[in-house]
C-alpha positions as CSV (number, residue, x, y, z in Angstrom):
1,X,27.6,87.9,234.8
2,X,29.0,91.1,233.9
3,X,26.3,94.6,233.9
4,X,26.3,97.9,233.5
5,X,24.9,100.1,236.0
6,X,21.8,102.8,235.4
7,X,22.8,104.6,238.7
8,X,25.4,105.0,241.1
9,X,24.5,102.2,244.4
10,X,26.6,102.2,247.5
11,X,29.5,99.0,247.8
12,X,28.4,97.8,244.2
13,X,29.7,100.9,241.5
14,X,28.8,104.2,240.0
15,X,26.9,105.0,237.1
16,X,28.0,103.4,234.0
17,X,30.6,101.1,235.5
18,X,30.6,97.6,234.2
19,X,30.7,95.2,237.6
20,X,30.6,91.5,237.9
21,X,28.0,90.1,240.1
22,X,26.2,86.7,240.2
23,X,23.9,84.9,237.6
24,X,21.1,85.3,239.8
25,X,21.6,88.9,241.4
26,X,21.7,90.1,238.0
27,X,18.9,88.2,236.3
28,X,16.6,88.0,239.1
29,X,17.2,91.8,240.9
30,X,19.7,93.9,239.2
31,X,18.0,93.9,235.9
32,X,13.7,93.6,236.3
33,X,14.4,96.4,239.1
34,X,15.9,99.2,236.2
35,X,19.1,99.2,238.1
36,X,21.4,97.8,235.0
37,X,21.4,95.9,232.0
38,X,22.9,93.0,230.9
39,X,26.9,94.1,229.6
40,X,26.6,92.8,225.8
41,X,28.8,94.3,223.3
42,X,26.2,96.4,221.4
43,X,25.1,97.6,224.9
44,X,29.2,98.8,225.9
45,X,28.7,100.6,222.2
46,X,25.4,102.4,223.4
47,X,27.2,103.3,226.3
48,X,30.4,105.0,225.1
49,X,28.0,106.7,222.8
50,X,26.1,107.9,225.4
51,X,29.1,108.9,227.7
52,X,30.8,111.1,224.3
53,X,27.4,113.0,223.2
54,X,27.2,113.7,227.4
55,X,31.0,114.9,227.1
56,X,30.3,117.2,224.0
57,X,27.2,118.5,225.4
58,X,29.0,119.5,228.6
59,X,31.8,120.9,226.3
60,X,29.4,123.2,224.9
61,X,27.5,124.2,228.1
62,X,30.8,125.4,229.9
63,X,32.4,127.0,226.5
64,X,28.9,129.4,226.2
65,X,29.3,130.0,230.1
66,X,33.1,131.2,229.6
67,X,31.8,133.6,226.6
68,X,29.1,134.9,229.0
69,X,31.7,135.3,231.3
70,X,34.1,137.5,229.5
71,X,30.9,139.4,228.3
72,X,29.9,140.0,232.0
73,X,33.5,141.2,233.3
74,X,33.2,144.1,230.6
75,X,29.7,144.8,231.8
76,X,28.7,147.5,234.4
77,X,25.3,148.1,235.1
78,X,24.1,151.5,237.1
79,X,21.3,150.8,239.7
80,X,19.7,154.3,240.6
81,X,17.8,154.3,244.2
82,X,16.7,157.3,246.5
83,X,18.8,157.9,249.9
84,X,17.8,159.6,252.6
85,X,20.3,160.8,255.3
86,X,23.8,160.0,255.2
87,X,23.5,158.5,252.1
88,X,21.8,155.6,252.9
89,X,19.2,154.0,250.6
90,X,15.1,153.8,251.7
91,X,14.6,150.2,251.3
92,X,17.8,148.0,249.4
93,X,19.0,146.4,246.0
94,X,18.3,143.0,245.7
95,X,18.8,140.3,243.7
96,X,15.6,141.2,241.4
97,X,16.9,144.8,240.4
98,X,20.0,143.4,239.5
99,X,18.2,141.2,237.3
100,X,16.0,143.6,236.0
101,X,18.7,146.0,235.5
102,X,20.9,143.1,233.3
103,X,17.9,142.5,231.1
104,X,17.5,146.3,230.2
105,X,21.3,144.9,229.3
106,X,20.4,142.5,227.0
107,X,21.7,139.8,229.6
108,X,19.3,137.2,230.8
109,X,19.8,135.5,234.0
110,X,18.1,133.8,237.1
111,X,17.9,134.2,240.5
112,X,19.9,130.9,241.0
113,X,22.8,132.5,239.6
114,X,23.3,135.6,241.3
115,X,25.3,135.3,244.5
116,X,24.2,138.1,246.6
117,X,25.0,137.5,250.5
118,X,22.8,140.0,251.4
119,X,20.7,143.1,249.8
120,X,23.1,146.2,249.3
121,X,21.9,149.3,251.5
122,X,24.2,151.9,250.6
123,X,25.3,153.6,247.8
124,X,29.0,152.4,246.0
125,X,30.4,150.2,243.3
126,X,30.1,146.2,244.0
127,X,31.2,142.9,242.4
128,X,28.6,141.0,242.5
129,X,29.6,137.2,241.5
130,X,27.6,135.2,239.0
131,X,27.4,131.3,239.0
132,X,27.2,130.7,235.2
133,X,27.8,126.6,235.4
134,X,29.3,124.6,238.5
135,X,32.9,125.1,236.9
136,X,32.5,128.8,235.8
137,X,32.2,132.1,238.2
138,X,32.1,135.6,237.4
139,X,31.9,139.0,238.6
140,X,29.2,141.9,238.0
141,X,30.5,145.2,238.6
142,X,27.0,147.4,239.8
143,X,27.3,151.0,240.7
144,X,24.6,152.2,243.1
145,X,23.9,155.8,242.9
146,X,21.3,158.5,243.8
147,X,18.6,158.9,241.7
């Protein structure tokens, strides 16, 4: 009998692979369990269908990511904090003042996004990268100066 799988299981296939397995594996557990259906040919059409509008939805998700990436490169954002002796800031800059700053930007981000090892504590220029999608990084330039 020949199925399609719902999810990836260990020693039988991945996701969307059409195996061969055994009347009654298939009839009596692969299939009442939600773990694949039955490989008919209107069911392989459902599935390419599936797999294409996944592909083109992907497609689009990195293509707006690379435009916010460019967008971001150009983009330097000025973070104003008080310093007290030798130029060292009272408290840090963390992840939410970048994001505050970026919004008074226009640019919209999360927390998730922003890789920041650890706050900044003095004053300087950093490039701070940005996780847009799992394929596409970028860099935030950030100036820290004096209020």
């Amino acid at each position: 009998m020949q199925v399609i799988l719902k999810k990836t299981i260990a020693h039988l296939g991945k996701e969307g692979e059409t195996i061969t397995v055994s009347d009654g594996y298939g009839r009596n557990y692969l299939i009442p369990q939600g773990i694949a259906f039955e490989a008919t040919s209107g069911n392989l059409k459902i599935l390419e269908w599936e797999k294409n509008q996944v592909s083109l939805r992907r497609n689009k998700e990195i293509r707006e990511a690379k435009d916010l990436a460019q967008s971001l490169k150009k983009l330097s954002i000025t973070i104003r904090s008080e310093v007290g002796e030798n130029e060292k800031l009272y408290g840090s800059v963390g992840v939410n003042d970048i994001i505050t700053a970026l919004a008074n930007e226009g640019v919209h981000l999360s927390k998730k996004q922003i890789v920041l090892e650890e706050p900044i504590k003095a004053l300087g220029i950093y490039n701070i990268p940005v996780k847009l999608h799992p394929e596409v990084e970028s860099k935030i330039k950030i100036w820290v100066v004096k209020t």
